[in-house]
C-alpha positions, 0 to 999 in steps of 0.5 A, a space after each residue: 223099343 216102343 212105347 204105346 197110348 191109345 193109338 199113338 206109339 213112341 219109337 226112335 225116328 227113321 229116316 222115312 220119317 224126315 218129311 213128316 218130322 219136317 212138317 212138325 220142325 216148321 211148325 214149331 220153328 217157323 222162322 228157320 228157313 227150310 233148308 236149315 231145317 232138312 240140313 239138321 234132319 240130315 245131321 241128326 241120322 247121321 249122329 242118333 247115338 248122341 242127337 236122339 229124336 224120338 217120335 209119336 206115331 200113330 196106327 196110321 203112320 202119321 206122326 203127331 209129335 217128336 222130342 230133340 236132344 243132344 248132349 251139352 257140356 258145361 251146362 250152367 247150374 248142372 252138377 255133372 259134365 255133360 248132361 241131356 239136353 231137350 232142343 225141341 220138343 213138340 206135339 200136333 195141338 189135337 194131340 195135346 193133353 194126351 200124355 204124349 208130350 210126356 211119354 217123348 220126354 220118358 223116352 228120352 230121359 230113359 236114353 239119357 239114364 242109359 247112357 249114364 246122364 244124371 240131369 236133363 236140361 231144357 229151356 222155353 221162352 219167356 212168354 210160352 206159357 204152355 211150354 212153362 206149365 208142361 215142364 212143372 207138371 212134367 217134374 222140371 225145375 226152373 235153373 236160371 232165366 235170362 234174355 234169352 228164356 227160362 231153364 229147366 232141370 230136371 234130376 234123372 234116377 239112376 238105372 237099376 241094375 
């Protein structure tokens, strides 16, 4: 399933994607030595059905962005079991204010919807502020804060049957 915006389409990672995906992970965690970064690639193929990663691509084969998640259990502040949650969530800062961001997190949330997850959770650090702003407009509440960042929550509606 893709999703298209202008000349940016939203689809599940492939594996000839992980060079471009690695560049945009050593962007937005620079201190995460390289080979834990093409180790964690690996491991998410390998695992799609429960580490989903989706991607922005455009009509040229460049991606320009991509969104992480995974499953947590026994999240705090969550009401269910398990819920989504987002490890990574990224877009190339020319790509920004594009709604690309939010159609990586529609594509996740709908996995998650699918798969019968009723919350997402996510997290920023304490002085991210675009990162802060982007979950507000993006319908997420703030659930706790620690040392460590801010968490978000975020309800997901059912699928229609």
């Amino acid at each position: 399933m893709t999703e298209a915006l202008q000349d940016v389409i939203i689809r599940s990672v492939r594996e000839d994607d992980s060079f471009g995906w690695l560049i945009m992970r050593k962007k937005l965690w620079p201190d995460c030595p390289p080979e834990e970064h093409k180790a964690e690639i690996k491991s998410c193929l390998r695992g799609l059905d429960k580490l989903p990663v989706f991607v922005a691509e455009q009509v040229d084969g460049n991606l320009v962005g991509f969104l992480e998640a995974s499953i947590h259990h026994q999240q705090p502040h969550s009401t269910s079991e398990n819920v989504l949650y987002i490890e990574g969530w990224y877009v190339e800062p020319a790509f920004r204010k594009r709604d690309i961001g939010r159609m990586l997190l529609e594509k996740a949330e709908l996995w998650g919807r699918l798969k019968g997850f009723s919350e997402v959770f996510s997290d920023t650090e304490h002085h991210n502020t675009v990162s802060q702003k982007a979950h507000a407009s993006l319908g997420f509440v703030e659930a706790y804060r620690n040392e460590e960042g801010i968490f978000y929550k975020k309800m997901l509606k059912p699928v229609d049957n």
